[in-house]
N, C-alpha and C positions, 0 to 999 in steps of 0.2 A: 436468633441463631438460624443460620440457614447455610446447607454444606453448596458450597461452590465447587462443580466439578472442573478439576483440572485438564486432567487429558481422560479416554475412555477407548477401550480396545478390544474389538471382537474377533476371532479367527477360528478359522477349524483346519481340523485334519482330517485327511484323507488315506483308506486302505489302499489304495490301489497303488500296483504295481510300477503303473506310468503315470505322471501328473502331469494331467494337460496342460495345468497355466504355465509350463514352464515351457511351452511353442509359441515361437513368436505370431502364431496365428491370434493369439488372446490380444493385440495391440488394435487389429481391424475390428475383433467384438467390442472392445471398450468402447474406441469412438466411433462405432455404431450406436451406443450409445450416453454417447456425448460426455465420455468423461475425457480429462484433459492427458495427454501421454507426455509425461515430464521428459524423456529422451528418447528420440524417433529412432527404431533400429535401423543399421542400417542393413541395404541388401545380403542374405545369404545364401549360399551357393543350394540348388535343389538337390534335394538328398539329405544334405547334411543338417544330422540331431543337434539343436541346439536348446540347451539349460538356460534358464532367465530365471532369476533372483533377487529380491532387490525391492523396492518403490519402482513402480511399474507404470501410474496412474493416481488421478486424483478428482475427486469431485465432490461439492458441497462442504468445503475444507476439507475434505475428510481423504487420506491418504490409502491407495491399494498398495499393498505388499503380500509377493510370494518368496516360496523358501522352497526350493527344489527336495533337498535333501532331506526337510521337517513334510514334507506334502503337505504345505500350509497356506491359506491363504489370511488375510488380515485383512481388518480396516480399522485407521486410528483417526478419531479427532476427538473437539471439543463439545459435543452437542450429544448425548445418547441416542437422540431422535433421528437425528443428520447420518448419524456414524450407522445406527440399524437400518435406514432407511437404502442409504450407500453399499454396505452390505447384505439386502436384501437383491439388489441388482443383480450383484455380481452371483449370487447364488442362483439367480433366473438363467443366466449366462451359461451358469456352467450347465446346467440341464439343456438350455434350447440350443446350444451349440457346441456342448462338448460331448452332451448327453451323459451325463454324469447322472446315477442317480442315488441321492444322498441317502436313502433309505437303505440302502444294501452296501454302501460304500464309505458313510461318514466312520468315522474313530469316532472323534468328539471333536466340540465346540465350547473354549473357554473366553470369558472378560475379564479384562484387569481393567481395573479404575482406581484412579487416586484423585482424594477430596481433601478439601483445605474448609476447617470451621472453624470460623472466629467464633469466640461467645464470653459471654460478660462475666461467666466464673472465671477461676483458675486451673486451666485445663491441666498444667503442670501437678495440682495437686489436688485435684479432682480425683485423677487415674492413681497419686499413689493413696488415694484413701477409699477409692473405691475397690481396692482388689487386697487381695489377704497371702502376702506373699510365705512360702511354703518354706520351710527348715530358715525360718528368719533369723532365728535367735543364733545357730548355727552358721550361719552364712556372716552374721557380727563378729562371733567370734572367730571364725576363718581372716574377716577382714580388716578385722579391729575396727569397725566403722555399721552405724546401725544402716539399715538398708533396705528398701524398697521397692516395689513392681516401676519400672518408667514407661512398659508400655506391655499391651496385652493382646493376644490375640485369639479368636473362637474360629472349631475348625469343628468337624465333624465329629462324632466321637467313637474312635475304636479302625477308624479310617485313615490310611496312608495317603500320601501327597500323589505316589503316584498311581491312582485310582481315578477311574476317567470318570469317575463321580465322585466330587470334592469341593468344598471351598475355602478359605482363608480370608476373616476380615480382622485387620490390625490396626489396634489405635494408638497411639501416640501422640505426646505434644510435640508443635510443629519448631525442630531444633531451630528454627530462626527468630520466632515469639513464643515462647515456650509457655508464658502465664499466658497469652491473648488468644489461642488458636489450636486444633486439634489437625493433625495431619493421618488422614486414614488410607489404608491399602487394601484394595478388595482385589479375589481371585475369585471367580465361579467356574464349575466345569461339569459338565454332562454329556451324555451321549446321543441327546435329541437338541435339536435348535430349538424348539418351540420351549421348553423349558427352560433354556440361557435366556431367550429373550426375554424370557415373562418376569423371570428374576432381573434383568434389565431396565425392565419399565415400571419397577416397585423399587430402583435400588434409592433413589434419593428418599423414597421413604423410609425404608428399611436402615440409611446411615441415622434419619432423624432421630429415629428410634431406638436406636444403638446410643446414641451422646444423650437426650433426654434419660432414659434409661441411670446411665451410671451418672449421672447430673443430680438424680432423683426426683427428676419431674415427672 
C-alpha cells in the first residue's frame, strides 16, 4: 500500500491593503527567474492600476496562481517537492522585489492534497467497520434501512473551519473502485510557513499512518 499523490496545493494569504502580484510588474520577476509566463500581457497605458488574476506562470509542472480579491498566491502540481520548492521562489520574489515582508504581513498559509490508495483489504468496508456510527439504531429507524459511517473525517477538536489554525483529513472509498482503493482529502492551515511545510514533508507519512491505522496494522 502506498498513497499516490494526485495533485498538491500550497497558497498563502496576505494582510495587506495593496497585493503586489496583482501588477503586471510580477511577469518581468517571474522570468527573471525562469519560470514560463503562459500569456504575455499586453502593453498598458503608464498610470493605469491594473488587477491580474488568474494562472499567471508556471514552472517545474508546477502552476502560479493569484487572486486579487483573496490576496492569495498559489502554487499547484503533482510532486510536494517540485510544488514547495516552486513555491519557495515565489515567496523569495515577493521579499527581494516587492519587499513584502511575510513576518508582519502573512494571514496564513494552507495545503490541500488529495491521495488515491489502493490496498489489498476492502477499503469500502474497512471504513464501515472501522468507525462506530452515533444514533445508528435511530438513524435505521428514521430510514427503514441499517446504516453506516461511508467516510470520516478528523479535524481539530473544539476548533472551527474558519480558524487560521486548522486542518481537515477525510477518508473515503475511492466512488470509482470502492472495495480496491481509498480516496483521501487533506486541508492544513497555519499562520506561519515553516509549520505548513514541515506538515508538508511528513504528509505521505502521516496519510500511511492514517490507512495502516484503521487497517489495524
Amino acid at each position: 500500500m502506498e498513497p499516490k499523490l494526485q495533485t498538491f496545493r500550497i497558497s498563502l494569504v496576505l494582510n495587506s491593503f495593496f497585493f503586489p502580484l496583482t501588477s503586471t510588474e510580477i511577469f518581468d520577476s517571474l522570468k527573471a527567474r525562469n519560470f514560463e509566463i503562459g500569456r504575455p500581457p499586453a502593453p498598458f497605458p503608464t498610470g493605469l492600476r491594473v488587477y491580474i488574476s488568474g494562472t499567471v506562470a508556471r514552472k517545474r509542472n508546477v502552476l502560479i496562481d493569484v487572486d486579487d480579491s483573496r490576496k492569495l498566491v498559489g502554487a499547484q502540481g503533482g510532486s510536494i517537492e517540485e510544488t514547495l520548492q516552486t513555491f519557495s521562489e515565489v515567496m523569495d520574489m515577493l521579499g527581494e522585489d516587492f519587499f513584502v515582508n511575510l513576518d508582519e504581513e502573512l494571514n496564513f498559509v494552507e495545503l490541500i492534497a488529495h491521495y488515491l490508495i489502493k490496498s489489498e483489504r476492502n477499503a469500502f468496508e474497512v471504513i464501515q467497520n472501522s468507525t462506530e456510527l452515533k444514533f445508528k439504531d435511530r438513524f435505521q429507524e428514521i430510514l427503514n434501512s441499517e446504516t453506516s459511517e461511508y467516510r470520516f473525517s478528523i479535524a481539530p477538536k473544539g476548533v472551527l473551519p474558519s480558524n487560521r489554525k486548522w486542518f481537515e483529513i477525510s477518508v473515503s472509498p475511492k466512488l470509482t473502485m470502492p472495495t480496491k482503493a481509498y480516496w483521501v482529502e487533506v486541508v492544513f492551515r497555519d499562520t506561519t510557513r515553516s509549520t505548513v511545510i514541515a506538515f508538508a514533508s511528513n504528509l505521505n507519512s502521516t496519510i500511511s499512518r492514517i490507512i495502516n491505522t484503521i487497517e489495524g496494522a
